[in-house]
N, C-alpha and C positions, 0 to 999 in steps of 0.2 A: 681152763677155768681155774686151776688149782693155782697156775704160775700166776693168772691176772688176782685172785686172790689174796696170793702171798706179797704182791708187789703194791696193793692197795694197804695192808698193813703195815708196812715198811715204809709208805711214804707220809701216813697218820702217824707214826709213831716221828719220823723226823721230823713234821712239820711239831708234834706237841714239843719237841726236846727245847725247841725255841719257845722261851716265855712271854705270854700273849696278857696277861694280868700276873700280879704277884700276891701271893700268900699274906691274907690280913689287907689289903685294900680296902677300901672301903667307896663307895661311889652312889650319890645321890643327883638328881636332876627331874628333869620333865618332859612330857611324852602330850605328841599330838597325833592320835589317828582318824582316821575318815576310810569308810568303807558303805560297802550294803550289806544287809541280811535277808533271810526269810526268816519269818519266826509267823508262825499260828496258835501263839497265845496273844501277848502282850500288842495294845494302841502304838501306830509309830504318828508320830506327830505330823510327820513329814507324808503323808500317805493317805489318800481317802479310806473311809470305812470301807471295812469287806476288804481290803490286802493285805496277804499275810508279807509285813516287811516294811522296806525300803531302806533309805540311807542310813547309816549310823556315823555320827562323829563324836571321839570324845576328846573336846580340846583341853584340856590340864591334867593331864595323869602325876600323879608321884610313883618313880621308878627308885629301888634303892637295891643296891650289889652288894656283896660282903665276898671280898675272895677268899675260899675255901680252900682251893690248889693254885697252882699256877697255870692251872688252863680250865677249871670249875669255880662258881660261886653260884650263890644262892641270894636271893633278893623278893623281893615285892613289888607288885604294880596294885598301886591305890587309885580308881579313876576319883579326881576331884569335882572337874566343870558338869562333866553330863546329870549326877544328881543334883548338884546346886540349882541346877537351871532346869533343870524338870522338877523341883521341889517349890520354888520360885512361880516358874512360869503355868504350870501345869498341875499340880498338889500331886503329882505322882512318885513314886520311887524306882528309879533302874540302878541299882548298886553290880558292881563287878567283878571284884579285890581278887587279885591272885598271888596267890605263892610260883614264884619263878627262878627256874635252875638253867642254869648259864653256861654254855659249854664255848670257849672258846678256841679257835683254830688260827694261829698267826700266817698271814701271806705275806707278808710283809713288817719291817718294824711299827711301822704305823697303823697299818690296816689288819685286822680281823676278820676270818668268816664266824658269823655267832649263829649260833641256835639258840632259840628260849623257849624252852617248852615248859607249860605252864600247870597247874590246877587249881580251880577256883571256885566260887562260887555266883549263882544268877539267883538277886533277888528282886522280886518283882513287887511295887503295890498301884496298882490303877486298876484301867478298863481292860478288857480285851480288844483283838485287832477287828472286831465289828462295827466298831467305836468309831468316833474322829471328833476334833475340837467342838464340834457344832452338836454331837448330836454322842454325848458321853455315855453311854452302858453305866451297870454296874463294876465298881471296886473290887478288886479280892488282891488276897496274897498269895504271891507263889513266888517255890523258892526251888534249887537243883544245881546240881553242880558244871560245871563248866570246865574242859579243856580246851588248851590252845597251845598253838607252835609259830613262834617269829624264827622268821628264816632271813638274814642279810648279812651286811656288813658293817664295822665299828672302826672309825677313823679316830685316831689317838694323835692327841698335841702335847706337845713337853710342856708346855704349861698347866696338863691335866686335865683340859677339856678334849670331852669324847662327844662323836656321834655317831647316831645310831642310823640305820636305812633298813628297813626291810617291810614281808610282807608277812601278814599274821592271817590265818584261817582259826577258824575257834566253831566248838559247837558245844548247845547246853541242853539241858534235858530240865525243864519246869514242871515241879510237881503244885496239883491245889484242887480241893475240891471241887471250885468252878468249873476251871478248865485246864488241861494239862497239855504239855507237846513241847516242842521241839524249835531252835534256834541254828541255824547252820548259817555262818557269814565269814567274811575277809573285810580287812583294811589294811593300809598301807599307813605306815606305823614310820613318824619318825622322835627321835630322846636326843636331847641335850643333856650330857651329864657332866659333872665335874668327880675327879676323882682324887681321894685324899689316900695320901700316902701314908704305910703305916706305921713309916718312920718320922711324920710329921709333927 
């Protein structure tokens, strides 16, 4: 256990020696996921009254990187579409926004394994999920924090465009006097991003 220990060390430490981002990059793009959740507060549009859940998609996210190390950065996921169009279509609010740290692992010159694991916030204003379009509940706020982890792979073009592949699990914990509980879901998560160089 000691030997397989020590050999998992050694093959991290030679995969980082290779550099997977560079110090001062800079990288912005856009992010589409689709997934389901359970959640036993919040209306899901998608879902008859009385279930806690169903699909979740968020089509426009703003993803932004800042290389920290040559294999670390730090960035932001701003969801844009899902509250547009639940503000829009529905007067409700499901806001997101995460702060996200970047751990990259080079396989290849091109390819990446990345981890992003995240913390953020869940803000809530509508019905709850007893609710459905026909037959609205009351309003309230609620708000709690949120972690998550994308887990995949990041293909890199010399021309600076990157994409991203993975799968994201997340769970949030909403507090409010109404009602309060809990969010556990997954989606599959994919980012267009372009990356600026910081010798550019």
């Amino acid at each position: 256990m000691k030997k397989l220990s020590l050999l998992l060390i050694f093959l991290l430490f030679m995969s980082f020696s290779v550099s997977a981002i560079e110090q001062g990059d800079f990288s912005i793009g856009v992010s589409f996921a689709a997934g389901g959740r359970y959640d036993n507060v919040r209306m899901c549009v998608a879902s008859p009254a009385g279930f806690p859940g169903g699909f979740a998609m968020e089509p426009a996210g703003l993803v932004l990187e800042y290389g920290v190390t040559d294999n670390f950065g730090i960035g932001a996921y701003i969801p844009l579409g899902r509250p547009l169009i639940f503000a829009l279509n529905t007067q409700m609010l499901q806001f997101l926004p995460e702060l996200v740290f970047s751990i990259h692992v080079p396989i290849t010159d091109t390819l990446d394994f990345v981890l992003h694991p995240a913390l953020g916030a869940s803000l809530h204003y509508g019905p709850d999920y007893l609710s459905d379009a026909d037959n609205r509940g009351e309003d309230f706020f609620a708000a709690g924090p949120r972690v998550s982890l994308l887990g995949g792979v990041e293909i890199k073009h010399s021309s600076g465009q990157e994409f991203v592949f993975g799968l994201k699990p997340y769970f949030e914990y909403l507090f409010s006097d109404y009602r309060s509980g809990y969010v556990i879901g997954g989606e599959f998560d994919f980012q267009y991003r372009y990356n600026i160089k910081s010798d550019a």
